[in-house]
TORPA-4810 file (N, C-alpha, C, O; in nm, 3 decimals):
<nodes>
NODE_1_0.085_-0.119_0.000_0.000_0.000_0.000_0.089_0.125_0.000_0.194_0.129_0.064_X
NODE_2_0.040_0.233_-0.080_0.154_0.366_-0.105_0.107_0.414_0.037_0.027_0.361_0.114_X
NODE_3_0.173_0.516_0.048_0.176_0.646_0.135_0.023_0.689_0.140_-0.041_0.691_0.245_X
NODE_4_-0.023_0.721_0.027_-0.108_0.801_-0.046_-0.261_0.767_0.006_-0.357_0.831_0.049_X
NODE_5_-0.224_0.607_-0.024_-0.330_0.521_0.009_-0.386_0.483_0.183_-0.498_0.455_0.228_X
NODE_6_-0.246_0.499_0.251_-0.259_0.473_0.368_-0.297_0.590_0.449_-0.342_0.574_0.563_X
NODE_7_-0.280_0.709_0.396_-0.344_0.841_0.459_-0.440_0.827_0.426_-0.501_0.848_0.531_X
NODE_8_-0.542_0.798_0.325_-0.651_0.818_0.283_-0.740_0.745_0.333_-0.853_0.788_0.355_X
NODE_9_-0.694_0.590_0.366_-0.782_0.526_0.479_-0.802_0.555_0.587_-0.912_0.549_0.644_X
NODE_10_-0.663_0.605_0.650_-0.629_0.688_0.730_-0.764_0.804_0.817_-0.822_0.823_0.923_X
NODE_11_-0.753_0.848_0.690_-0.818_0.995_0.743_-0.961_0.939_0.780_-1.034_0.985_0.867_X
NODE_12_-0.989_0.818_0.688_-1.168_0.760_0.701_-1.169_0.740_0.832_-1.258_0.798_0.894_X
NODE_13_-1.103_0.683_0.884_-1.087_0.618_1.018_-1.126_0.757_1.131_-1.216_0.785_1.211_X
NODE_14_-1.015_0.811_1.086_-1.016_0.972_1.203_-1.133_1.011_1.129_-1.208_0.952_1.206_X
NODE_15_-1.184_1.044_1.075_-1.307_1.131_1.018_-1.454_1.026_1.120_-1.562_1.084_1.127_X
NODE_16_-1.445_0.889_1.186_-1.613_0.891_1.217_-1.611_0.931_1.360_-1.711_0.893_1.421_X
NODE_17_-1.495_1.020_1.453_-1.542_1.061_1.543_-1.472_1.172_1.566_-1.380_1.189_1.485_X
NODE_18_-1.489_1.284_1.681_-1.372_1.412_1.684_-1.292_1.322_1.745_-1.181_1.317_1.692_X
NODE_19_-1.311_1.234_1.857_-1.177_1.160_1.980_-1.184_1.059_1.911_-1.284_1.023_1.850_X
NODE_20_-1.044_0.986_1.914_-1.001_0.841_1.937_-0.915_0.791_2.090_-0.800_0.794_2.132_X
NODE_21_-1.051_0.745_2.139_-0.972_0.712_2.269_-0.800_0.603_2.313_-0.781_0.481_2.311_X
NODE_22_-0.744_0.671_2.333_-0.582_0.610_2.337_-0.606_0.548_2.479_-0.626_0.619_2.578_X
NODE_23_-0.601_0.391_2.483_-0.656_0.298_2.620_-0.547_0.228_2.620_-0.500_0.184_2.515_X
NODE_24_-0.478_0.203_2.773_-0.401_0.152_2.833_-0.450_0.028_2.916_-0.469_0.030_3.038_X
NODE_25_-0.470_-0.097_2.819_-0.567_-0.204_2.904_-0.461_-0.319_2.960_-0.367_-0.379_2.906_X
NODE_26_-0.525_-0.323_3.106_-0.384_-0.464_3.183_-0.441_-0.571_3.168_-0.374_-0.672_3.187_X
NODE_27_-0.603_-0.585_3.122_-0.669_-0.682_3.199_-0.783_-0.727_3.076_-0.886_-0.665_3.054_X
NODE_28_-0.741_-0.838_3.011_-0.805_-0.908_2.868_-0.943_-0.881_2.917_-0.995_-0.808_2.832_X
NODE_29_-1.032_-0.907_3.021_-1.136_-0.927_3.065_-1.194_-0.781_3.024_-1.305_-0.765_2.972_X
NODE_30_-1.111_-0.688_3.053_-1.200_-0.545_3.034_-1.181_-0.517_2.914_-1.177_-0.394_2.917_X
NODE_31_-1.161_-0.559_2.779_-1.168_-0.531_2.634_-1.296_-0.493_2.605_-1.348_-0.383_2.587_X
NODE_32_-1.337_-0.607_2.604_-1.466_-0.624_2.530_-1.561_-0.504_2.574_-1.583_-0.404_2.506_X
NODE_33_-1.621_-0.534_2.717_-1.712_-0.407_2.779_-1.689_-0.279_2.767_-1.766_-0.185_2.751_X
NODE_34_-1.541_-0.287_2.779_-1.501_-0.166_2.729_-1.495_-0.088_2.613_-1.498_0.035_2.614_X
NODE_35_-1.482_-0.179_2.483_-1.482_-0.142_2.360_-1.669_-0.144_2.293_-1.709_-0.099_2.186_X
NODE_36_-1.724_-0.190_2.368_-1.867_-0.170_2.359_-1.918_-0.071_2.437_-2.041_-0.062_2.430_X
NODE_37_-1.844_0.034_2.534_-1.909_0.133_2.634_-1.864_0.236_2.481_-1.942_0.290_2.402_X
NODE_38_-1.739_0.234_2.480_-1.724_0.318_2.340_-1.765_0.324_2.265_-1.808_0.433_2.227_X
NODE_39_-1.776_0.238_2.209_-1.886_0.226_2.038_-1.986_0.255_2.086_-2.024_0.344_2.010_X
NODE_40_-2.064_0.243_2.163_-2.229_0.299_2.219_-2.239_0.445_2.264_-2.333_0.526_2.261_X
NODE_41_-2.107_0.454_2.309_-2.095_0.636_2.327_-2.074_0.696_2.208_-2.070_0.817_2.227_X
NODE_42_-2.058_0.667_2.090_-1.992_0.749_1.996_-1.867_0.746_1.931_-1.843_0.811_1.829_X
NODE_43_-1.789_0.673_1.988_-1.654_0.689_1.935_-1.578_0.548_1.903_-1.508_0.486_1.983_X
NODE_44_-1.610_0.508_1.752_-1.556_0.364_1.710_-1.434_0.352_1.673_-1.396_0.242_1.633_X
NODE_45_-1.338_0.469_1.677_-1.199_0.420_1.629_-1.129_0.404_1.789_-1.077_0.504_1.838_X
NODE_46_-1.131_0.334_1.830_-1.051_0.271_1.926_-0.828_0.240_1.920_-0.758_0.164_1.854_X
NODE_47_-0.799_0.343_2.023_-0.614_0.298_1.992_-0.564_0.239_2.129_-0.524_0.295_2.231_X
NODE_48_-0.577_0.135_2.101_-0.488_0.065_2.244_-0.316_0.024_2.222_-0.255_-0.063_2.160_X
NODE_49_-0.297_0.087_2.271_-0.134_0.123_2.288_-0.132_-0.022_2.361_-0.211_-0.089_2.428_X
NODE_50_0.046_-0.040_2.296_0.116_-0.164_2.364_0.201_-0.143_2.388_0.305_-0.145_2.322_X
NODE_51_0.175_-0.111_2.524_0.233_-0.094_2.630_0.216_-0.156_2.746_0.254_-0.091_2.844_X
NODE_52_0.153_-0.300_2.776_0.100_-0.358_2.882_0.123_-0.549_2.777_0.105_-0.578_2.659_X
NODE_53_0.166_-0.628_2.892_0.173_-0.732_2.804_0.052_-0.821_2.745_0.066_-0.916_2.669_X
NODE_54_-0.060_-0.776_2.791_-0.231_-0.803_2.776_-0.226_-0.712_2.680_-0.346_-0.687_2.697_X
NODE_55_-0.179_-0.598_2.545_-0.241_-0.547_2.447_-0.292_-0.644_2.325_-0.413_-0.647_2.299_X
NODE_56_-0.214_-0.710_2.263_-0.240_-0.770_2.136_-0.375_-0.870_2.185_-0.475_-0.897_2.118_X
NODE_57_-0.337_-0.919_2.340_-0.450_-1.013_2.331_-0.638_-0.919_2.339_-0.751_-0.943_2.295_X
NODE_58_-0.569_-0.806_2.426_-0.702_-0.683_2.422_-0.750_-0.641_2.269_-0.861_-0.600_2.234_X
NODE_59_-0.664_-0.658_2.211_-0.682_-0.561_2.083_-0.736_-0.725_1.991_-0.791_-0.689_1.887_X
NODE_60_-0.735_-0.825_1.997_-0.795_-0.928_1.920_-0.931_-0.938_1.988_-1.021_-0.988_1.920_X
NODE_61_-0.964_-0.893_2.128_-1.072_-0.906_2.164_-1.221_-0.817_2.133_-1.341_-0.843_2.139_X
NODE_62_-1.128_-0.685_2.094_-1.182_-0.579_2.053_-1.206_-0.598_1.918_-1.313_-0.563_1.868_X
NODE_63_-1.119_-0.651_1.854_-1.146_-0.640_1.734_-1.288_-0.710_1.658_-1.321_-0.685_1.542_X
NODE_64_-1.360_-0.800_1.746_-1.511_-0.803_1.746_-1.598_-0.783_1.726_-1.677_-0.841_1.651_X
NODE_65_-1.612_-0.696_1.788_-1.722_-0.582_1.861_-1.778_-0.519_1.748_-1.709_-0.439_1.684_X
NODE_66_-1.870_-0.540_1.721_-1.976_-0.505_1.653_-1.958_-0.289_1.634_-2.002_-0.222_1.727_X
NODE_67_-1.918_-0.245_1.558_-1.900_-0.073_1.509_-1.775_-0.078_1.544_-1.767_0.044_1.558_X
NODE_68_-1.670_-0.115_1.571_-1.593_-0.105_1.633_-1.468_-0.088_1.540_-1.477_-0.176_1.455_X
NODE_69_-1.360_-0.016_1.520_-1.231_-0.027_1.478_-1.116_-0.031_1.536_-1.091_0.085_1.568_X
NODE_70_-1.036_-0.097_1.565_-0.968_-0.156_1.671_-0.806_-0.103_1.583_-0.792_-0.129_1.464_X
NODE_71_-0.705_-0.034_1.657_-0.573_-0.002_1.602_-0.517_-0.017_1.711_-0.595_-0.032_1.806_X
NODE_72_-0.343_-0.018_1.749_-0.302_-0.037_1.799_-0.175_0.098_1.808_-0.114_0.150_1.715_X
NODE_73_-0.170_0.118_1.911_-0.076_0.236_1.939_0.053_0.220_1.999_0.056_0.114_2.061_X
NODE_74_0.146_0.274_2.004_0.317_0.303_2.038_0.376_0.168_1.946_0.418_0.061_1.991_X
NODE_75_0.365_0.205_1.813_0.428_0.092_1.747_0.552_0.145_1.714_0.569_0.250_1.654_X
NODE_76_0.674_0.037_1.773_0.788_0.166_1.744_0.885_0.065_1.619_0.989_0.103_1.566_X
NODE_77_0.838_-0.025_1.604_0.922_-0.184_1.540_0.878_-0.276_1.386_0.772_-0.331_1.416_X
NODE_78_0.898_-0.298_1.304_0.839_-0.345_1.214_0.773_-0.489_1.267_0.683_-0.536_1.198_X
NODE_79_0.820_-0.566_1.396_0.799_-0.638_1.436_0.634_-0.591_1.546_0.532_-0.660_1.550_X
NODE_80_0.656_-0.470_1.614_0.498_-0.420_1.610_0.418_-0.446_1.498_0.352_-0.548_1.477_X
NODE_81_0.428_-0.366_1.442_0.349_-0.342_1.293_0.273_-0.534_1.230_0.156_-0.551_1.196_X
NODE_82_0.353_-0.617_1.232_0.312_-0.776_1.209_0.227_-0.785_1.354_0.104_-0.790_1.362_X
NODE_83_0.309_-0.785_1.452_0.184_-0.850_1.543_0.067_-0.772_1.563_-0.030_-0.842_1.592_X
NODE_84_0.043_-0.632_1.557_-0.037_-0.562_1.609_-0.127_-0.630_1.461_-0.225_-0.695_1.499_X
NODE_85_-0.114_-0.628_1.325_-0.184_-0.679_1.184_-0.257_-0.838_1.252_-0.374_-0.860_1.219_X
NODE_86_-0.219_-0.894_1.300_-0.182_-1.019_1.315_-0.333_-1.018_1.438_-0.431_-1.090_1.423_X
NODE_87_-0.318_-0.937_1.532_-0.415_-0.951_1.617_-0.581_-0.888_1.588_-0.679_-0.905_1.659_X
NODE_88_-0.571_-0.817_1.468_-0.643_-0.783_1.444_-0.684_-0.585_1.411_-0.772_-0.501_1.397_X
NODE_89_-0.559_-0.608_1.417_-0.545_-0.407_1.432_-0.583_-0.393_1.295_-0.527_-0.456_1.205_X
NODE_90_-0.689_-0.301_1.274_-0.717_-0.200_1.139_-0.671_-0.116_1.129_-0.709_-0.060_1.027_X
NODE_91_-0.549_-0.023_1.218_-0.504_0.073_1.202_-0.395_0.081_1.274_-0.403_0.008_1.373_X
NODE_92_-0.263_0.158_1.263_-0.165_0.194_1.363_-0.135_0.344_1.402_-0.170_0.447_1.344_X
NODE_93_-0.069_0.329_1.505_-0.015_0.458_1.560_0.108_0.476_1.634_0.132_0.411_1.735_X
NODE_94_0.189_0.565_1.586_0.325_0.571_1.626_0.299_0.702_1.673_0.218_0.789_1.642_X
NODE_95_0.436_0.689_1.800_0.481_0.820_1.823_0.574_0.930_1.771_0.583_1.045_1.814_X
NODE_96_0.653_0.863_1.654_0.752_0.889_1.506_0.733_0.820_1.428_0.645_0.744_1.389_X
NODE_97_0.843_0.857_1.401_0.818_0.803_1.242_0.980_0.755_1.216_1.068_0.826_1.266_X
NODE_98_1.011_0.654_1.149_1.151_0.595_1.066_1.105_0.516_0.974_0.993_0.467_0.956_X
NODE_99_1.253_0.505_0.888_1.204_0.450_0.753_1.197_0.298_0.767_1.164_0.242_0.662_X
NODE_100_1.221_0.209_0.881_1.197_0.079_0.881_1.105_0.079_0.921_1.062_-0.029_0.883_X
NODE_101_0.977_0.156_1.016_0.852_0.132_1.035_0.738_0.175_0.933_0.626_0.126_0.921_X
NODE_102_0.796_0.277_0.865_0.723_0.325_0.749_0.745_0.215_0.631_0.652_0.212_0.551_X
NODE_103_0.807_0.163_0.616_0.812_0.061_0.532_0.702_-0.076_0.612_0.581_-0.090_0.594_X
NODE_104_0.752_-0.122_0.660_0.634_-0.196_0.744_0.518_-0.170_0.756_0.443_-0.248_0.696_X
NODE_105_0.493_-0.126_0.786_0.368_-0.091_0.778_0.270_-0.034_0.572_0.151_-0.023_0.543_X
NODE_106_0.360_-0.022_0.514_0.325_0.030_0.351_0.350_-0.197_0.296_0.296_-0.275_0.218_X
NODE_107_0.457_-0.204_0.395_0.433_-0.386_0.325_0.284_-0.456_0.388_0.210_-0.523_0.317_X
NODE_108_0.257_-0.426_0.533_0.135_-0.481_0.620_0.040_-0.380_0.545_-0.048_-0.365_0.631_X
NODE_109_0.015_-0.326_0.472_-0.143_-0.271_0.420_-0.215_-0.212_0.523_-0.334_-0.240_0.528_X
NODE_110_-0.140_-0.090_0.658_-0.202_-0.108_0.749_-0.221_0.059_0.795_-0.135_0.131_0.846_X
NODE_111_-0.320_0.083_0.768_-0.348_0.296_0.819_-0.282_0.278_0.897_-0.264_0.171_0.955_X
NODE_112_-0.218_0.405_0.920_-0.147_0.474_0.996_-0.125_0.597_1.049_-0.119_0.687_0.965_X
NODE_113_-0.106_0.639_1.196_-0.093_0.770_1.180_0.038_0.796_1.272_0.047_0.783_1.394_X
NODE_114_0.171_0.851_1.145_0.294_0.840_1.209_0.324_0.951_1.273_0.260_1.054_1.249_X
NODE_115_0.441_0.947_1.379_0.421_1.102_1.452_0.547_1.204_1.406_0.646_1.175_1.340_X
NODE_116_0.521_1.289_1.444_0.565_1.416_1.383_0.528_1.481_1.498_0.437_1.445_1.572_X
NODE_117_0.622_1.607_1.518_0.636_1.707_1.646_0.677_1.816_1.597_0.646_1.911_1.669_X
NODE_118_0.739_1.847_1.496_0.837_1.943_1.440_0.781_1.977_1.298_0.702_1.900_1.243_X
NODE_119_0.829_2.110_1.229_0.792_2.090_1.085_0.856_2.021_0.977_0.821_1.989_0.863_X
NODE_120_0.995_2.004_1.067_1.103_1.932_0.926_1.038_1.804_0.971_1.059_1.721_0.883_X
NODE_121_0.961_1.746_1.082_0.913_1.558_1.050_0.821_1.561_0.980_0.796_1.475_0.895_X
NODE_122_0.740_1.684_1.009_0.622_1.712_0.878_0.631_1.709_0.770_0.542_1.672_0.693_X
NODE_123_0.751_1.751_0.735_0.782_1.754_0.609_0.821_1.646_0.550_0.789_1.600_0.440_X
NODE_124_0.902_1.604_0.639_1.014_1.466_0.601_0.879_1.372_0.546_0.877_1.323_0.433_X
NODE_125_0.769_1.356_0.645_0.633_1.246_0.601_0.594_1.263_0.519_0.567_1.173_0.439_X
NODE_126_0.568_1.402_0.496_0.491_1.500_0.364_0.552_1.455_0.255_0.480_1.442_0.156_X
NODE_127_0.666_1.426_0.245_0.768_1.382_0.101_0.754_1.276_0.076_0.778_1.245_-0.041_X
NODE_128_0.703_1.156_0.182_0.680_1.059_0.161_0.579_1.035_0.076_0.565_0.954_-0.016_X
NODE_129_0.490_1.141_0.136_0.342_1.084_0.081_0.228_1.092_0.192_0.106_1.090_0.176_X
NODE_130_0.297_1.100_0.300_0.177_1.130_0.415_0.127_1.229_0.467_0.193_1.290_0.551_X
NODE_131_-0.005_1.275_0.432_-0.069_1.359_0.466_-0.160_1.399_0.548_-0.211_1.511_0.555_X
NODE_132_-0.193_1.260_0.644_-0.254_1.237_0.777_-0.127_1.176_0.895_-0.057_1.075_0.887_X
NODE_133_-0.133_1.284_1.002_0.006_1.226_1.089_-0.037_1.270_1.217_-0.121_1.360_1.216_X
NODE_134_0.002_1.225_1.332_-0.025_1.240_1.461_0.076_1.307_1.456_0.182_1.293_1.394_X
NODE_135_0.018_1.424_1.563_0.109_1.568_1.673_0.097_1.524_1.778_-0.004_1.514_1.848_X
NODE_136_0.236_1.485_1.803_0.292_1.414_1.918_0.442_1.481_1.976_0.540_1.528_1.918_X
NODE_137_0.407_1.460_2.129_0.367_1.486_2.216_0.276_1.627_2.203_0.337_1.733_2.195_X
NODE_138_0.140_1.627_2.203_0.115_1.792_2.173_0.060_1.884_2.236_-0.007_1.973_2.183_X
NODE_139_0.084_1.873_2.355_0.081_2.028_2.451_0.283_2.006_2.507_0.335_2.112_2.540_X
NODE_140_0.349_1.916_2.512_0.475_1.951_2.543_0.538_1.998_2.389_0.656_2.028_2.369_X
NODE_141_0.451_1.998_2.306_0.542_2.067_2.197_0.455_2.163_2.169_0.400_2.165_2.058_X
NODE_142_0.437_2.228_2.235_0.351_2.391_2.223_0.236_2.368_2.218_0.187_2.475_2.256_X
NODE_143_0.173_2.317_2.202_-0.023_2.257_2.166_-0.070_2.325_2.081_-0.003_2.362_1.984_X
NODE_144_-0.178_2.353_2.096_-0.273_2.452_1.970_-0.152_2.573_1.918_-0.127_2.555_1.799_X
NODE_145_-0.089_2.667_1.966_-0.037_2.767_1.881_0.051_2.656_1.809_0.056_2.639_1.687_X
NODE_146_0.113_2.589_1.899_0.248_2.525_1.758_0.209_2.475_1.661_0.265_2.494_1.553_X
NODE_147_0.096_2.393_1.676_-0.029_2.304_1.565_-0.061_2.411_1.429_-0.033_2.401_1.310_X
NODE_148_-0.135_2.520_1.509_-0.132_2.602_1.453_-0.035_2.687_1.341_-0.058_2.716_1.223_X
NODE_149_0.056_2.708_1.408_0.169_2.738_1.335_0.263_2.673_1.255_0.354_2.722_1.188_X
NODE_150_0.223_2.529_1.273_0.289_2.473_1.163_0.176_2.502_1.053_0.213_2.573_0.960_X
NODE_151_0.063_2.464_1.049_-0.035_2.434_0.936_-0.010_2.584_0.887_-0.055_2.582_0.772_X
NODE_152_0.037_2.709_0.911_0.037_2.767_0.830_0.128_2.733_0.703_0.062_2.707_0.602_X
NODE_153_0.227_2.729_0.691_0.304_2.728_0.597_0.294_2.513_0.532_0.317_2.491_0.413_X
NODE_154_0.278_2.456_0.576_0.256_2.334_0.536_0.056_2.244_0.559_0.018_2.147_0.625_X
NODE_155_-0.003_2.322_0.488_-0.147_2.272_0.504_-0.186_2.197_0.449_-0.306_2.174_0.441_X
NODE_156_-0.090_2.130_0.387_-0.114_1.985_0.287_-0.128_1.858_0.392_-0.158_1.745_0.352_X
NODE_157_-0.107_1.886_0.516_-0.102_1.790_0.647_-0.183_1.837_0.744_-0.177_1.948_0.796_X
NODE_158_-0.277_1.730_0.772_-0.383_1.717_0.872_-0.307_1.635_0.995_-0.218_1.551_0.980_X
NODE_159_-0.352_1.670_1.094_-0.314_1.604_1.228_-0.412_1.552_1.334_-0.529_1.590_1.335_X
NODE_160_-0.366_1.474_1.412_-0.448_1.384_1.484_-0.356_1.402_1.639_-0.300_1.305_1.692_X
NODE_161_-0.353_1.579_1.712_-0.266_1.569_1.826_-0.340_1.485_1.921_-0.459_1.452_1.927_X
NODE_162_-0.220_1.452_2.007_-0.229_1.358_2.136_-0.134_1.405_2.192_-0.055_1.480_2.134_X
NODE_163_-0.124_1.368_2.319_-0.036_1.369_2.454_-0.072_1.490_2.523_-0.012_1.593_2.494_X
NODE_164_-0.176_1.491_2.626_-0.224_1.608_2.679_-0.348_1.659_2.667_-0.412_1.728_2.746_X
NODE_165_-0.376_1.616_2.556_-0.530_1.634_2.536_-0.611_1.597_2.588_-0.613_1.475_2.605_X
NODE_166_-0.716_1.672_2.639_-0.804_1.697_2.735_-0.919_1.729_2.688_-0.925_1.775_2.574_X
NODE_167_-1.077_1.706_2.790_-1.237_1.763_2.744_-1.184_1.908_2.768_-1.181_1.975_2.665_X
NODE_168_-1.153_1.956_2.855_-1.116_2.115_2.830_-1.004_2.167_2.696_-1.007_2.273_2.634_X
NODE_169_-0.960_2.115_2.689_-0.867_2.191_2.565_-0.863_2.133_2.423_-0.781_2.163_2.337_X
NODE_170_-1.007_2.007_2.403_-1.019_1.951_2.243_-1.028_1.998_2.177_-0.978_1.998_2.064_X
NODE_171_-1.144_2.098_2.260_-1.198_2.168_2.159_-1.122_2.275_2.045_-1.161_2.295_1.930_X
NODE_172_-1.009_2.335_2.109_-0.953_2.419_2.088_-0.844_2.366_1.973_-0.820_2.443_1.880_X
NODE_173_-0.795_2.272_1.975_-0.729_2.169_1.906_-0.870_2.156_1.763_-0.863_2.185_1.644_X
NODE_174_-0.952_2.116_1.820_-1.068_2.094_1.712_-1.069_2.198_1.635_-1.022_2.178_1.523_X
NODE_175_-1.106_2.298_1.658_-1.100_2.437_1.607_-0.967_2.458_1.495_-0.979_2.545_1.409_X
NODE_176_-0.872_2.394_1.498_-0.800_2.417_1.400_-0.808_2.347_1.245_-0.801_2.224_1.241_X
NODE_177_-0.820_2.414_1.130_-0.821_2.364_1.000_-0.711_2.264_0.967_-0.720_2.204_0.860_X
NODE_178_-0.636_2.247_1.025_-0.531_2.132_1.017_-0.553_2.004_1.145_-0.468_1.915_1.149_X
NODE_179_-0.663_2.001_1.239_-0.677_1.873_1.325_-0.803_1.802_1.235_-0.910_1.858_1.211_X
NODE_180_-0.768_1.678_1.195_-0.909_1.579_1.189_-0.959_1.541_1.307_-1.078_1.512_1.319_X
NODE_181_-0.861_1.535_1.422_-0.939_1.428_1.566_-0.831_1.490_1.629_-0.736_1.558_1.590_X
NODE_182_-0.874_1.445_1.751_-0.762_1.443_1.875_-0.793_1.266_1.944_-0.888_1.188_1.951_X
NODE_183_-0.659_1.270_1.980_-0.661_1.153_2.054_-0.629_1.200_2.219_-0.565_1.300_2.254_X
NODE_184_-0.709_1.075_2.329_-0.695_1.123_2.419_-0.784_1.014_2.521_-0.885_0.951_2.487_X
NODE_185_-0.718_1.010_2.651_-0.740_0.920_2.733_-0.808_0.891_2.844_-0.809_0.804_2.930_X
NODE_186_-0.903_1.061_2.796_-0.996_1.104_2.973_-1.122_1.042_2.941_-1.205_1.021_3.029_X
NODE_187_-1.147_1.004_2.788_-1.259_0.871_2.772_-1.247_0.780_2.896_-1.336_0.783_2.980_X
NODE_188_-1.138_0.699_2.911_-1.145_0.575_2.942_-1.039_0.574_3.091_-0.924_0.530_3.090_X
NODE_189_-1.114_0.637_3.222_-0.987_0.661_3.307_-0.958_0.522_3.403_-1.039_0.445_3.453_X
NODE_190_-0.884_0.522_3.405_-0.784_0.356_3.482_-0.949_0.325_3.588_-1.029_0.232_3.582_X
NODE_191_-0.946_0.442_3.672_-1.058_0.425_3.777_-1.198_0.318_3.748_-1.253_0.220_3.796_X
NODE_192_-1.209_0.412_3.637_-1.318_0.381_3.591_-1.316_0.181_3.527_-1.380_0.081_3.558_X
NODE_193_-1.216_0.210_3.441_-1.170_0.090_3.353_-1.154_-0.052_3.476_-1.195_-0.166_3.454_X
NODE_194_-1.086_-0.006_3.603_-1.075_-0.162_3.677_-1.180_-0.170_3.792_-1.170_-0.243_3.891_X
NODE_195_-1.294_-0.075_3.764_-1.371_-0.077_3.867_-1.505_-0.114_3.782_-1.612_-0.114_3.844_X
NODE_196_-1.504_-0.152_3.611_-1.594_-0.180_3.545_-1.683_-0.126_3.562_-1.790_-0.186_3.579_X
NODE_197_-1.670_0.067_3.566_-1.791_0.133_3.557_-1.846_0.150_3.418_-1.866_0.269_3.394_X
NODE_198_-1.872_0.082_3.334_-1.863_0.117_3.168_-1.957_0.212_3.128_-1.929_0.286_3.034_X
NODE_199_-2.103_0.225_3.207_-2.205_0.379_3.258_-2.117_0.482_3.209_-2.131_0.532_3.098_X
NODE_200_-2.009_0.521_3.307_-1.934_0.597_3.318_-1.868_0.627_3.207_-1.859_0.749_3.197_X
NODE_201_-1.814_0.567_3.111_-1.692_0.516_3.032_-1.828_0.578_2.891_-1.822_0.682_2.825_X
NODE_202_-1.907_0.500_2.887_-2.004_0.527_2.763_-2.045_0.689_2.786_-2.058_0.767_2.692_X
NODE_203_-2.058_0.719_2.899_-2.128_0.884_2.887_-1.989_0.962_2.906_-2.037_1.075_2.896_X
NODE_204_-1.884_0.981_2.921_-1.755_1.013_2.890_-1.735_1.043_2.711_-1.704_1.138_2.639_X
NODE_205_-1.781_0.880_2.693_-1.798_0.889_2.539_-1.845_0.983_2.451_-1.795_1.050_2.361_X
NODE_206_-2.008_0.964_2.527_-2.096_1.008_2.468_-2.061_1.172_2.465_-2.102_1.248_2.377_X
NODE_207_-1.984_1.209_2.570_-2.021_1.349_2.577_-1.884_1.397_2.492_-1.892_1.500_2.425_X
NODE_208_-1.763_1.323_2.495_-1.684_1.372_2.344_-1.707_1.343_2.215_-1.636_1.398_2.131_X
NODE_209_-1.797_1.265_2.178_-1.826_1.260_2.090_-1.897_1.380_1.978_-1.901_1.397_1.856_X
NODE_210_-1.939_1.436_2.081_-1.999_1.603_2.057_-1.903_1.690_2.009_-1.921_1.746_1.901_X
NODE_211_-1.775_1.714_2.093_-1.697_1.808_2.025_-1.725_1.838_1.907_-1.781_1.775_1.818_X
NODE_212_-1.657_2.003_1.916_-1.641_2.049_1.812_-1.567_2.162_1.829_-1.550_2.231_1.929_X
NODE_213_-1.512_2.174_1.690_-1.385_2.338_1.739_-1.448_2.483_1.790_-1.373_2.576_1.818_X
</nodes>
């Protein structure tokens, strides 16, 4: 799959909600309920980061679920990129970007949204061919003004910031002509997640799902 192609699925993915909740799951058991409190709130692109040794098996469990799109997040390895495909991931997410994961992932046929912080990584992707990329880390790399200020001079790139993002400050992120989504983790808080309040978790949902800039 080109560059071209993988932004463009890409963007379908980020385009059916403003949030994609970024979930940190320890515990196979809370997939499922969990990925059904979401999809019932509003928000079907689902990114469970692997970072816990229960992800791939969370993320095959999710991958189920009836509305549901299941990707997998902090892929830093071409050897990510196979297992996260493998378990069922429709989509990936990095926190950079290199040319052995960008290749991997263009051999696995697999959306992506690679990260970028700076304008020369923007660019560097942009040359590739990618025109949907996660702003990462993005309130420690200035948040909305820096977002902002890159898309002036390079608006051929849409972004999907994370790291910091918050119900108070989405919106503001939303508001910019260069964000498709924000990603972000106050959907789905630990509390909530091992105390199987999923009530909680779905109207969390429900109520970002609303955003707007």
């Amino acid at each position: 799959m080109t560059p071209q192609e993988i932004s463009r699925l890409t963007a379908e993915i980020c385009a059916r909600a403003p949030v994609v909740p970024v979930l940190t799951v320890k515990n196979p058991a809370h997939a499922r309920p969990l990925a059904e409190a979401l999809v019932k709130g509003g928000l079907p692109a689902l990114e469970v980061t692997l970072r816990t040794p229960a992800a791939l098996e969370v993320i095959r469990e999710m991958a189920s679920v009836d509305g549901g799109v299941v990707g997998a997040g902090t892929l830093l390895t071409p050897a990510d990129v196979l297992a996260a495909k493998e378990a069922g991931a429709r989509f990936g997410v990095s926190p950079g970007a290199t040319d052995r994961l960008l290749d991997a992932v263009e051999d696995a046929d697999l959306p992506t949204l690679p990260g970028a912080a700076t304008a020369s990584e923007a660019m560097a992707l942009l040359e590739r061919g990618y025109t949907i990329q996660k702003f990462f880390p993005a309130e420690a790399s200035g948040g909305v003004p820096a977002l902002k200020a890159i898309g002036a001079p390079i608006p051929q790139v849409r972004f999907c910031p994370t790291g910091g993002v918050s119900l108070a400050n989405a919106p503001a992120y939303l508001g910019l002509s260069n964000t498709v989504c924000v990603g972000g983790s106050w959907v789905a808080p630990n509390d909530a997640i091992e105390a199987g309040d999923w009530a909680r978790i779905e109207e969390l949902a429900r109520e970002a799902s609303k955003l707007t800039g």
